[in-house]
N, C-alpha and C positions, 0 to 999 in steps of 0.2 A: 599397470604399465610403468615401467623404468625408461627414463632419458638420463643419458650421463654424456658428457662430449668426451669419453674417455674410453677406448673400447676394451684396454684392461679392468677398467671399475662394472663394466657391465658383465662381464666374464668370471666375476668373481661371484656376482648376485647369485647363482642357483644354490651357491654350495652354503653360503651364509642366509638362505631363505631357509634353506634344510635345516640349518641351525639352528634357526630361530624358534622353531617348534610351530612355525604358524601352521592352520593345516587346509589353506587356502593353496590351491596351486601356484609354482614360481607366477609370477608376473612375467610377459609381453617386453623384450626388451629393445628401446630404439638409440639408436646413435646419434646425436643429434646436439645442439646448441642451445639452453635455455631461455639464452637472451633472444634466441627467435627461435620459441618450440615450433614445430611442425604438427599442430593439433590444432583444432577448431576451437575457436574462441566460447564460451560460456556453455559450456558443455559439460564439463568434468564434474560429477558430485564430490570430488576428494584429490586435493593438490597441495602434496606434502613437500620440502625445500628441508632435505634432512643434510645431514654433514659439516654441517656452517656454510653451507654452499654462498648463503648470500654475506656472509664474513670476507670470504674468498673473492669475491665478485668486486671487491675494493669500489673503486670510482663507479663502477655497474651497479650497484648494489640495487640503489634506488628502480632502475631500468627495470632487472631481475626480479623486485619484487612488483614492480607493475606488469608486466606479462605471466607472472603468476597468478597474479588476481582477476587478471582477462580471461584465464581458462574457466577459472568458476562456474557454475553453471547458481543461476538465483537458488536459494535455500543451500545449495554446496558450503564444505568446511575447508578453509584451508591453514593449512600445521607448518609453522616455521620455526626453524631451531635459529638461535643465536645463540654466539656466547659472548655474556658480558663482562667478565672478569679469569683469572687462571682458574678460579674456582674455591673451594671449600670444603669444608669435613668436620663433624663433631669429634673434638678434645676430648671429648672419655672415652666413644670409640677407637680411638685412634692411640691413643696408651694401654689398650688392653690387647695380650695376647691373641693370636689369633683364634686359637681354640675356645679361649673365655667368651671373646664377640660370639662365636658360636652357640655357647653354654648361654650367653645373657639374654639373646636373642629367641632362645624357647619361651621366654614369659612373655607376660601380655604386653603387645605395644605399646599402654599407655604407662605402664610402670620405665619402660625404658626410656621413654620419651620427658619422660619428669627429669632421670639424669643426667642427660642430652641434654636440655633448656639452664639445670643447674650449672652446668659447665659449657656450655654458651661452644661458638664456633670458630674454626682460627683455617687462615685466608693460606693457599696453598701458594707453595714457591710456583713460578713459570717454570715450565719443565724444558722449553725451548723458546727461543726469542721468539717474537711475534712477528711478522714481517711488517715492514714500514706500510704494504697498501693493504694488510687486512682491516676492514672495518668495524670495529664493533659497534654491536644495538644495545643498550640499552634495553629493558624490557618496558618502562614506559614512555620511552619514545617511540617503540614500534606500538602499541599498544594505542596511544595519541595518534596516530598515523592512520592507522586503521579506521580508528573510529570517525574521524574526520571525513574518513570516504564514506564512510553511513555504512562499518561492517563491525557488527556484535560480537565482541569476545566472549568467548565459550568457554577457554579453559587456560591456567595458563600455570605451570608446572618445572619447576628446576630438578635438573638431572640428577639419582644420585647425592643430595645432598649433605646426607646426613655418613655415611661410608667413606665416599667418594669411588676413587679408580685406584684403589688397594689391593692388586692383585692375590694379596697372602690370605685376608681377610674374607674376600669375598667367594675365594675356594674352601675354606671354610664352614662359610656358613651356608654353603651351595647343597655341601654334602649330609645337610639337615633337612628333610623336608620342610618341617613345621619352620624351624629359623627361617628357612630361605623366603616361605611366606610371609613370617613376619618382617622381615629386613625391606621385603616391596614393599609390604604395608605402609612400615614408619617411613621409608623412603617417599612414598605419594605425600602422605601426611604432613611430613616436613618440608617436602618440595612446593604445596601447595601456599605456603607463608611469603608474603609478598618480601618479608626481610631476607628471606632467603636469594631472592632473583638480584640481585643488588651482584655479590661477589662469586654465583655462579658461574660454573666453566662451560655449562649447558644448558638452555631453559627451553620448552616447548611452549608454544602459544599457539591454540587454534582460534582463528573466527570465524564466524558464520556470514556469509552475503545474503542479503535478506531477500524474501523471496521476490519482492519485486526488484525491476532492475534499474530502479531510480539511485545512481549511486555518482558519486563527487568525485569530480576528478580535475 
């Protein structure tokens, strides 16, 4: 099920669910306000906060992410994107041809990953001002927050990091099957490195609410 308080953003979801290859049916789409979902409290086994939404939520943020965590149901995951910085990209990726990322990209990920580490990572210009009320998280500040409430992080993973959002490159190595797997590969791989969440432009964190519902508030 989709809430968005945007009824263009929700009218967009079927065609970008199609895109995505998932092969789950679209999702149930509601109209509606986060800061007061119209859903039953501790019910949901999966309440995901994708887009920066709580970035955007400025002064709300904090609200936003407590009525998120209300939906949870005990043992449930909940997945929050922030972003803590414009982002980053590997410097030997990012000087190489597009076709070459392509060609580099057939071997094994841990051969590429060694060149990758040899030439280390450089911090992406802002592509647009920030606005004055978006908030950024930090990943272990939300991470601290969490746990605090008595909820176990499960996973926690920066978008992307080693590519980035290089539209020449990543059509490239799209058109390779075997590249395009290894490019998520080393992507996971990298995104996975707690030094990476630092100057990400995007980072996923899931936790887990544990199955009892003894939780700190």
């Amino acid at each position: 099920m989709g809430l968005d308080i945007s009824r263009e953003m929700l009218n967009l979801l079927p065609q970008a669910w199609l895109e995505s290859g998932s092969p789950d049916p679209v999702p149930a789409r509601v109209l509606g306000d986060a800061l007061r979902p119209p859903f039953e409290r501790h019910r949901w086994a999966e309440v995901v906060l994708l887009g920066n939404s709580l970035g955007f939520a400025g002064k709300a943020a904090d609200r936003l992410l407590d009525e998120a965590e209300e939906l949870v149901a005990p043992g449930g995951v909940l997945v929050v994107e922030i972003a803590p910085a414009p982002g980053e990209r590997s410097k030997y990726l990012a000087r190489l041809p597009p076709s070459s990322v392509a060609r580099l990209l057939g071997a094994p990920v841990r051969a590429v990953l060694a060149r990758l580490d040899r030439e280390g990572f450089r911090t992406e210009p802002p592509r647009h001002a920030t606005p004055k009320s978006f908030r950024r998280f930090a990943v272990r500040e939300l991470q601290d927050r969490l746990q605090r409430a008595g909820w176990e992080i499960a996973e926690t993973v920066a978008v992307a990091p080693a590519l980035g959002s290089d539209p020449l490159r990543v059509e490239a190595v799209r058109t390779d099957s075997k590249a395009w797997l290894h490019l998520l590969n080393l992507e996971e791989e990298v995104g996975r490195r707690a030094e990476r969440w630092v100057e990400a432009a995007a980072v996923l964190l899931a936790a887990r609410r544990p199955s009892s519902k003894r939780m700190v508030k």
